[in-house]
C-alpha positions in Angstrom: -12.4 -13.4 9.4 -14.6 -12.6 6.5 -12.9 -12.6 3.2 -15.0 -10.0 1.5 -14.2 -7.6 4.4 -10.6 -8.4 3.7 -10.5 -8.0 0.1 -11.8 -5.0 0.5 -9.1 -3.8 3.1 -6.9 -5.1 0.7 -7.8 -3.9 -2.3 -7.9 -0.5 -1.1 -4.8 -0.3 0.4 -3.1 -1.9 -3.0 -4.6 0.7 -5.1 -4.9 3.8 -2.2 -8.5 4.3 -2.5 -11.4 3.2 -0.8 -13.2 4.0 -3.8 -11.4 2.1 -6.1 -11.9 -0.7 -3.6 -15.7 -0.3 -4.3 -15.1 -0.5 -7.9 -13.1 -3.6 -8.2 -15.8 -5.2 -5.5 -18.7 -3.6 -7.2 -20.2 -2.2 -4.0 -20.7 1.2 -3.0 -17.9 3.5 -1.2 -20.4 3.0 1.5 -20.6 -0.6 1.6 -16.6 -1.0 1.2 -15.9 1.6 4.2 -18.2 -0.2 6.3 -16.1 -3.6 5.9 -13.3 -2.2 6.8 -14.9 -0.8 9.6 -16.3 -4.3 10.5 -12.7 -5.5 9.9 -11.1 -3.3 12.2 -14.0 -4.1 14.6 -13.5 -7.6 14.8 -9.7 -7.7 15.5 -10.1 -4.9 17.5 -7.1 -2.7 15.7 -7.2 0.7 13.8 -5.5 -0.3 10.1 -6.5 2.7 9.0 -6.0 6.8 9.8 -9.6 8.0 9.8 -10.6 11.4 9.0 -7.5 12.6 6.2 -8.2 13.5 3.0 -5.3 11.4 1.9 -5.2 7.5 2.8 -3.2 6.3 5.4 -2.6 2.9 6.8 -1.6 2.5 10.4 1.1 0.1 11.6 -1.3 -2.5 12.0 -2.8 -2.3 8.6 0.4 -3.0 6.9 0.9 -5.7 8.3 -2.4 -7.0 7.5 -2.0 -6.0 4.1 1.5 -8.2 3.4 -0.3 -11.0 5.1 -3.7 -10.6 4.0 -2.9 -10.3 0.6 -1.2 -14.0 1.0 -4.1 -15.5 2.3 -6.4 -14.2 -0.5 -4.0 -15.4 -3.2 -3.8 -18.7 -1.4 -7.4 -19.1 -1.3 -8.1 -18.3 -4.8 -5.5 -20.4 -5.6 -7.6 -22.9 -3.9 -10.5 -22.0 -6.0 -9.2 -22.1 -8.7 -7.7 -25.9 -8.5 -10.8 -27.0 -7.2 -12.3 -25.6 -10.1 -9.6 -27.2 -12.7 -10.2 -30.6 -11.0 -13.6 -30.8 -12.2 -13.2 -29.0 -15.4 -9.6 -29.0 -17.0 -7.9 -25.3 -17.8 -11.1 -23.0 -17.0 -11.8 -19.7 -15.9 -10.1 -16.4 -16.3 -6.4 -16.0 -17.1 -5.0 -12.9 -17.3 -1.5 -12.3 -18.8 0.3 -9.1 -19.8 2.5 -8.0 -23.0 3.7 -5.1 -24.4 1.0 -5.1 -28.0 3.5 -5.8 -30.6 5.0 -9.1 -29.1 1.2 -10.1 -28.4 0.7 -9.4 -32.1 3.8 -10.0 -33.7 4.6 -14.0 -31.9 1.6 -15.1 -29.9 -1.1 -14.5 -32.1 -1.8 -17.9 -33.7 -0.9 -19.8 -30.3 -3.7 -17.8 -28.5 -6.3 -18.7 -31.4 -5.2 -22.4 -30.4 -5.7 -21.9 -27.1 -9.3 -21.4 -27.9 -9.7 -24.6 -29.4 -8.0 -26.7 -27.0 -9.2 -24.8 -23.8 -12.5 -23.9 -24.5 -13.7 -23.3 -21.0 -10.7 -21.0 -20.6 -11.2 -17.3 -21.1 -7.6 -15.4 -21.7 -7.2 -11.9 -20.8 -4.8 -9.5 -21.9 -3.3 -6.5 -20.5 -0.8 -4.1 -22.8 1.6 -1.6 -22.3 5.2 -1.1 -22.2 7.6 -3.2 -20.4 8.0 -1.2 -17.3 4.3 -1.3 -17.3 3.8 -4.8 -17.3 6.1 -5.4 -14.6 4.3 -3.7 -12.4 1.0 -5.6 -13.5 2.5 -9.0 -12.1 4.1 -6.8 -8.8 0.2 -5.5 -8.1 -1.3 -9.1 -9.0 -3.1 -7.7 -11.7 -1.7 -11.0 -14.2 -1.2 -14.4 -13.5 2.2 -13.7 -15.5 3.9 -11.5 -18.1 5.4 -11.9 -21.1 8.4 -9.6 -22.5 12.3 -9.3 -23.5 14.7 -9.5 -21.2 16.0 -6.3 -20.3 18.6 -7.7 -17.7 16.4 -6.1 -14.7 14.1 -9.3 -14.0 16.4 -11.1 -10.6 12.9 -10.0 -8.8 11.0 -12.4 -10.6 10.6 -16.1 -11.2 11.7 -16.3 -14.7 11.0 -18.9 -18.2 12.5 -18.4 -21.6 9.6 -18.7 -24.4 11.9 -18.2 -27.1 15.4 -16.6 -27.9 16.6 -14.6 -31.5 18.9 -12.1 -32.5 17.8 -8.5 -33.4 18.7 -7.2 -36.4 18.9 -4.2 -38.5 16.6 -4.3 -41.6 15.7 -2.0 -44.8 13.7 -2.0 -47.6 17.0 -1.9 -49.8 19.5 -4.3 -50.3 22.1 -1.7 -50.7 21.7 0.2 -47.6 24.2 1.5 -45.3 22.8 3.2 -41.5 25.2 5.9 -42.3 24.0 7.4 -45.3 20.1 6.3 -44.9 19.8 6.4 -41.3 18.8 4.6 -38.2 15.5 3.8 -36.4 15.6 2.5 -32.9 13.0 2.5 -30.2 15.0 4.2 -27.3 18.7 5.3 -26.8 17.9 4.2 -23.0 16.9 0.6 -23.5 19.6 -1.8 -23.2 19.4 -3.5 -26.7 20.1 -0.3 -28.3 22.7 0.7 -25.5 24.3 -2.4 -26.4 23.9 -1.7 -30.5 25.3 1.5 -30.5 28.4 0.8 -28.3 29.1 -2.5 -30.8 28.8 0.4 -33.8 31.8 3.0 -32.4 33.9 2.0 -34.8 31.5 2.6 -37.8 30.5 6.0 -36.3 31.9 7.2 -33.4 29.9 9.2 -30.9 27.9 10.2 -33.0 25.5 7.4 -34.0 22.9 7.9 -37.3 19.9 7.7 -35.3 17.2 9.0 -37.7 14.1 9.0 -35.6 13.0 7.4 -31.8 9.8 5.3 -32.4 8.0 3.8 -30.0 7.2 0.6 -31.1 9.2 -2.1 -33.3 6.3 -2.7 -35.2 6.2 1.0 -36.0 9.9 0.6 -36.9 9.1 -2.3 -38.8 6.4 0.0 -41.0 8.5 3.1 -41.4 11.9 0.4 -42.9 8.6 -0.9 -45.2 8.4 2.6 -46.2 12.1 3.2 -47.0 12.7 5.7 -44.4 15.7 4.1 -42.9 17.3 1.2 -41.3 15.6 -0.2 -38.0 17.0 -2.2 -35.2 14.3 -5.1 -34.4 14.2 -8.5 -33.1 13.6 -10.8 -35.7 10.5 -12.3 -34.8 8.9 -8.7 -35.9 10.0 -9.0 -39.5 10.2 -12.7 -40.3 7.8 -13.0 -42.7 9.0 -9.6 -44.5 11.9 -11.0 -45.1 10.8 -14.2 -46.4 8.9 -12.7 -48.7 11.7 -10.5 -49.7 10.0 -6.7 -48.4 12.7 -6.3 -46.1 16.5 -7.0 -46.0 19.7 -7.5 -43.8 21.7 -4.7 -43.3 24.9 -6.0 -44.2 26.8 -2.5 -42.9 25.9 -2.9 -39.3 27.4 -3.8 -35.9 27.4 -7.7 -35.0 24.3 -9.2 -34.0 22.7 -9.0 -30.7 21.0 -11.5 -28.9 17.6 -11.3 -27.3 15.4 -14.1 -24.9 11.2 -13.4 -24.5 10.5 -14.3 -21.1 7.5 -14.6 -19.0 7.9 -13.5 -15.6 5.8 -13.7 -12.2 6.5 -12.8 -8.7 8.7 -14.9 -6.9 6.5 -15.8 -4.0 3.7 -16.9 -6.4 2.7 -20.8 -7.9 1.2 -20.4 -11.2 -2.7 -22.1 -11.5 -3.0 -25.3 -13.6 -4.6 -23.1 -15.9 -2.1 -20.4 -16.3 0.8 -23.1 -16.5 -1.4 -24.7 -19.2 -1.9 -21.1 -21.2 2.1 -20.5 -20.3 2.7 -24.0 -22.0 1.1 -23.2 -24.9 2.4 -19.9 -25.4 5.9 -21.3 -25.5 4.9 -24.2 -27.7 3.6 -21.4 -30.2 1.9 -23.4 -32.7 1.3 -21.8 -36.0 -2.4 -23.3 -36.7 
């Protein structure tokens, strides 16, 4: 069976388009329909419904997708050990993090990764976390990196670090009830959990101020005096070392938090993504 024929299949069947099969192959639509032409010619099988506007795999194509996709992921992962053999942690790595961790705790371990691993080139992909979940689920990174949101028994699972979050302001005398709250989402589960510990300072009806998208926007906006945010510490630690930002002492009990990288159960990490993952939780400062 030839490979490039079943990447092809493959890839367009992931993605649901022959011509974003092309793209990711750098052929032409042309070139990538003909493959899979050639593909079904050789096992003598339709795996896909010719002739619709909209694509359509038969029976027999997905099955040859679950199992295809194995064998191309096995191979690489030959590939790539072969590779690692001879040169040590090399090649592409690609890994996946909503921006704000990335920037926020991983920053100077990914400048040391540089040093150390010079023949590897890391890749990054950003977006929320129900984003990068589905990265790892379509193979698109090795891994991903993000807090535990109590939804990850799909995955294989390591703790990088743990914390607590906290609620911060630029005043040492503020109080969420008069100044105001800042939290990213009602919906996500550390500020489910948040406001259900704060009933008894306000009821149902919690102080939220303003729905932000990002901690590090939350972060900016406390800087600013514009309220008190809910965080996880790692976002603020050097504002409150150097005294910008304060504990809010007039808040529910802390919460607890664990960054985890994640990848899909069925998969063995490369020597060179375990060696990037290793790093990453070692997160050296220089």
């Amino acid at each position: 069976m030839n490979l490039f024929h079943l990447k092809c299949f493959c890839d367009a069947a992931r993605s649901g388009s022959l011509s974003e099969s092309a793209r990711s192959n750098l052929v032409t639509h042309s070139a990538a329909s003909q493959a899979i032409r050639a593909l079904e010619q050789q096992l003598n099988v339709k795996l896909l419904h010719h002739g619709k506007r909209r694509f359509q795999l038969t029976e027999e194509g997905e099955a040859l997708f679950l199992r295809g996709q194995e064998l191309l992921d096995q191979f690489e992962d030959l590939r790539t050990e072969i590779l690692e053999r001879a040169n040590g942690p090399s090649g592409d790595v690609v890994f996946g993090a909503p921006q704000s961790l990335v920037a926020d705790a991983f920053t100077s371990a990914l400048r040391v990764s540089r040093e150390k691993y010079p023949q590897l080139r890391v890749r990054i992909r950003t977006g929320a976390a129900g984003l990068v979940k589905q990265m790892v689920r379509d193979r698109e990174c090795a891994f991903v990196i993000l807090v535990d949101d109590g939804d990850l028994a799909e995955f294989k699972q390591e703790t990088l670090f743990s914390g607590d979050f906290l609620v911060v302001s630029s005043s040492k005398r503020a109080d969420p009830m008069r100044d105001g709250l800042l939290v990213t989402d009602r919906e996500k589960y550390e500020v489910k959990r948040f406001l259900k510990e704060g009933r008894p300072l306000w009821g149902n009806h919690p102080p939220i101020n303003l729905e932000v998208l990002s901690w590090s926007l939350i972060r900016k906006l406390c800087l600013e005096g514009l309220g008190c945010g809910l965080v996880p510490d790692y976002v603020v630690r050097e504002e409150l070392k150097r005294k910008q930002l304060f504990r809010v002492k007039e808040a529910p009990k802390t919460i607890r938090y664990s960054v985890k990288a994640i990848w899909p159960q069925n998969r063995v990490l490369t020597r060179s993504a375990r060696a990037l993952l290793d790093l990453l939780k070692a997160r050296p400062q220089s």
